[in-house]
C-alpha positions in Angstrom: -24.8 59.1 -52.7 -27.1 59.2 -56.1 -29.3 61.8 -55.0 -28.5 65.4 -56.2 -28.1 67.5 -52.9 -27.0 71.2 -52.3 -26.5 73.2 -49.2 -28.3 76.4 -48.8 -29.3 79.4 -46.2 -26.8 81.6 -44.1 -23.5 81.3 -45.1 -22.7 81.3 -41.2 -25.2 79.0 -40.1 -24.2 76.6 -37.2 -25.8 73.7 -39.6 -25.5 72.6 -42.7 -29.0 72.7 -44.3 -29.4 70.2 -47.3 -31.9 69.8 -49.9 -31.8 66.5 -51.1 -33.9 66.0 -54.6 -36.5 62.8 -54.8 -38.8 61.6 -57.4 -41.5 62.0 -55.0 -42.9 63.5 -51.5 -44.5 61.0 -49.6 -48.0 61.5 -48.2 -46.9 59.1 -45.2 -44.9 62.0 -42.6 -43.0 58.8 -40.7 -41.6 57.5 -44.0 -40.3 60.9 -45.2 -39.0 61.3 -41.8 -36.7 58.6 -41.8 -35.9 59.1 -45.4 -34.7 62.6 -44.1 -32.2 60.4 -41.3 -31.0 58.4 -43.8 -29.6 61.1 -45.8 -28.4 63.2 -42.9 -26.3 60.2 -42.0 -25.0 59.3 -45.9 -24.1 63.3 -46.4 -22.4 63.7 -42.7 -20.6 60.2 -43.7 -19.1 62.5 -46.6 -17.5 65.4 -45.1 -14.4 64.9 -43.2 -14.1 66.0 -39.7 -17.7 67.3 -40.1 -18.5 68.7 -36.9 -22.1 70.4 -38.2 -25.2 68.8 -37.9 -26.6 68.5 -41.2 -30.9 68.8 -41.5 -32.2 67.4 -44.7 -35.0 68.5 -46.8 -36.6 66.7 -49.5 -37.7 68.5 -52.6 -39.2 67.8 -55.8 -37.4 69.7 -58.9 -39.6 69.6 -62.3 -38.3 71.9 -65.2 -36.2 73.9 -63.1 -38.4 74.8 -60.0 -39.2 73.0 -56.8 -42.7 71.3 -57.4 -42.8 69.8 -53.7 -41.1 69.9 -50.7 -41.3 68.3 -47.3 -41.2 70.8 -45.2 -41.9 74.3 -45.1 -43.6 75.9 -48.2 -42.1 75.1 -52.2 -41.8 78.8 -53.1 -39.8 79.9 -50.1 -38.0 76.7 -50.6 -37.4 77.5 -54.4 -36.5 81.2 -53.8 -33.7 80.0 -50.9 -32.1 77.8 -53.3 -31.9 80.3 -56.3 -30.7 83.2 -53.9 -28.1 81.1 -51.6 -26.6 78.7 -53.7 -23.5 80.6 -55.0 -22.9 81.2 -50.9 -21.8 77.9 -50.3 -19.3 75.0 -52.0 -21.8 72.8 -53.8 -21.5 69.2 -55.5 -23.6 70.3 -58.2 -24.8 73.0 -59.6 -28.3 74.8 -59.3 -31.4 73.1 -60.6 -33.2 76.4 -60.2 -33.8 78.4 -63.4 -35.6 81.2 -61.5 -37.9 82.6 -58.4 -41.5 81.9 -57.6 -44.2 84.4 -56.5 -44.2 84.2 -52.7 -47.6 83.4 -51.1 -47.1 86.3 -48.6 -50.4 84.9 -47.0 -49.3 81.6 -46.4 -45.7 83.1 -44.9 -47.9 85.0 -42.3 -50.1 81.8 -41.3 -46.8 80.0 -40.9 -45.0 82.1 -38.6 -48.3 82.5 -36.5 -48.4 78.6 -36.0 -44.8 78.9 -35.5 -45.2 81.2 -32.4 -47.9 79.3 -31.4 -46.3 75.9 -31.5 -43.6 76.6 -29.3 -45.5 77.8 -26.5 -48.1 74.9 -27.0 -46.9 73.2 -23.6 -47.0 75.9 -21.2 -49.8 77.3 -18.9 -51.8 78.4 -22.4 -52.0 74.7 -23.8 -55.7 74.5 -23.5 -56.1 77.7 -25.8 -52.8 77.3 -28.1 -54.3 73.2 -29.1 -57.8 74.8 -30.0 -56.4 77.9 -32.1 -53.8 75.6 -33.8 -57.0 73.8 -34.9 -59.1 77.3 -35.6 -59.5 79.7 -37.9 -56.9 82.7 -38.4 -58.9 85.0 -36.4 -58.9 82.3 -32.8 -55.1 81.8 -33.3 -54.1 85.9 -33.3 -56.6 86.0 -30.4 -54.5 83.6 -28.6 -51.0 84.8 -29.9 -52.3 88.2 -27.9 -52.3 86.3 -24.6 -48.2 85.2 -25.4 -45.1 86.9 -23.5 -41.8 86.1 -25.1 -41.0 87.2 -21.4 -42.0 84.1 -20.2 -40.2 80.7 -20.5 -40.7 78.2 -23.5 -40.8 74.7 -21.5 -41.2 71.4 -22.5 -39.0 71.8 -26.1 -36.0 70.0 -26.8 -34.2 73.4 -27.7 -32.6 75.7 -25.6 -34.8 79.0 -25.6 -31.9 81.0 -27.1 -32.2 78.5 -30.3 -36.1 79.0 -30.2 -35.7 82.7 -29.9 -33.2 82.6 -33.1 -36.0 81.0 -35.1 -38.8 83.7 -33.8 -36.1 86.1 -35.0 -35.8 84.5 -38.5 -39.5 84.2 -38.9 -39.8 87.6 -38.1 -37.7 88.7 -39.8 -38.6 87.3 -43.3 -41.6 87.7 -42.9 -41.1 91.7 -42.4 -38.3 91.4 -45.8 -41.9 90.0 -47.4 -43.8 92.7 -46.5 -41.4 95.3 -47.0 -40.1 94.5 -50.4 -36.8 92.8 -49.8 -37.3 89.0 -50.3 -34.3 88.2 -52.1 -32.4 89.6 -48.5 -34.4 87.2 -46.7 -32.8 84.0 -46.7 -29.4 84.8 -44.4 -29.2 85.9 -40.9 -26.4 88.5 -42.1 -28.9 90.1 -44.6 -31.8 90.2 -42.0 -29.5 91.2 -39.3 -28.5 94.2 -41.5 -32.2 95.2 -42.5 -33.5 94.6 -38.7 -30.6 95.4 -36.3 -32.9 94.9 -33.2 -32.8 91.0 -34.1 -29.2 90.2 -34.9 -28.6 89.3 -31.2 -31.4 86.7 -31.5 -30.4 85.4 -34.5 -26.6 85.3 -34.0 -28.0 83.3 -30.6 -26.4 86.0 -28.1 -27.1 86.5 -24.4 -30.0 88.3 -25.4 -32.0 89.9 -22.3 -34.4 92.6 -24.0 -36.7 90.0 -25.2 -40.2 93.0 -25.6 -38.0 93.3 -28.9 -39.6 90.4 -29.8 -42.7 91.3 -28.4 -43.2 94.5 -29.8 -42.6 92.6 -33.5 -45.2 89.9 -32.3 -47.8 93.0 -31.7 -46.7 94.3 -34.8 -47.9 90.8 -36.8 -50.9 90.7 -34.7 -52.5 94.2 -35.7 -51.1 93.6 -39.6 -53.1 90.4 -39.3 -56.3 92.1 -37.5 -56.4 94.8 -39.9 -55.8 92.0 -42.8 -58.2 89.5 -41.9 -60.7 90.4 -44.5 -58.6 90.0 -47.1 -56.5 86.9 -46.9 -56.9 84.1 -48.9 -56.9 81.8 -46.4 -59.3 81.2 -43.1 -56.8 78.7 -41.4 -53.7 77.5 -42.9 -53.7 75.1 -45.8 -52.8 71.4 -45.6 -50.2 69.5 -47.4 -51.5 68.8 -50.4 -53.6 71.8 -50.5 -50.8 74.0 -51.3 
């Protein structure tokens, strides 16, 4: 494979989660997409006996920092690599020379969506499709009306999976807030720092699921009393970040 690729995240993770370096992101989603498949398949093809599934990432990586990125956001992206690198056996070595200011704003639009997206085909549909089209202030009025009590339907994950990413979210979000980025990037560093979710995010029976709830309600009033004074009235597009 010519691309330079490295693994990153958990060290325990159930998948292996690559960033594969490009020249370029392209603005067409379907062709970056498949460009993500074909890669998958080329760097399963390489391990022996792999029995992970491997989820690609495409980044761009300009003087030593990530530029652009496919999915998610380029300075959580950047910060994952610098901090989880040395956690996993790598084919090259790190492109990243250093960390990039987190947009703590942007984090907290993204996990709201996040909540918001899986619940989107349930009975609050009709209010979840307009928020994820509002402003910041009509989604957190709608993420009020969510119980992680009830079911998540029509996904193609298990709700224990979903409930691991909530968990996640949550918690890096909270390692943000609270002055402990660099622990946010493994589940064992956000387990430690937020007990209460290491069942989710080590995908356990989990039954108490107002744990969850009560962190929701906890996002919702930081973004309430917050509104005024983030930088963003509804989350940013692609090429706007």
């Amino acid at each position: 494979m010519e691309n330079k690729y490295w693994v990153f995240g958990s060290q325990d993770s159930q998948d292996y989660d690559i960033l594969v370096q490009v020249d370029k992101i392209e603005s067409n989603i379907d062709v970056n997409a498949d460009l993500c498949k074909d890669f998958e398949q080329k760097i399963y093809n390489l391990g022996a006996n792999n029995s992970k599934v491997v989820n690609v990432n495409l980044v761009v990586i300009e003087e030593g920092f990530i530029t652009k990125c496919y999915k998610g956001t380029k300075d959580e992206t950047n910060n994952a690599l610098h901090y989880t690198h040395g956690l996993h056996t790598q084919a090259y070595p790190n492109p990243i020379k250093g960390t990039l200011i987190r947009d703590v704003d942007l984090k907290l639009l993204r996990v709201l969506r996040c909540f918001l997206s899986y619940y989107s085909r349930g009975p609050l549909r009709p209010y979840i499709k307009a928020a994820l089209k509002a402003t910041v202030k009509e989604q957190v009025e709608v993420l009020d009306k969510i119980d992680f009590n009830n079911p998540i339907v029509g996904k193609e994950f298990s709700n224990v999976d979903i409930y691991k990413v909530f968990a996640f979210q949550i918690g890096q979000l909270l390692s943000l807030l609270e002055g402990r980025e660099p622990e946010s990037y493994t589940k064992n560093d956000i387990a430690k720092n937020y007990p209460l979710l290491k069942a989710f995010l080590y995908r356990e029976n989990v039954r108490d699921l107002d744990i969850l709830n009560k962190y929701k309600d906890y996002i919702s009033r930081y973004i309430k009393v917050n509104l005024p004074y983030l930088k963003y009235d509804k989350e940013p597009t692609f090429e706007e970040q």
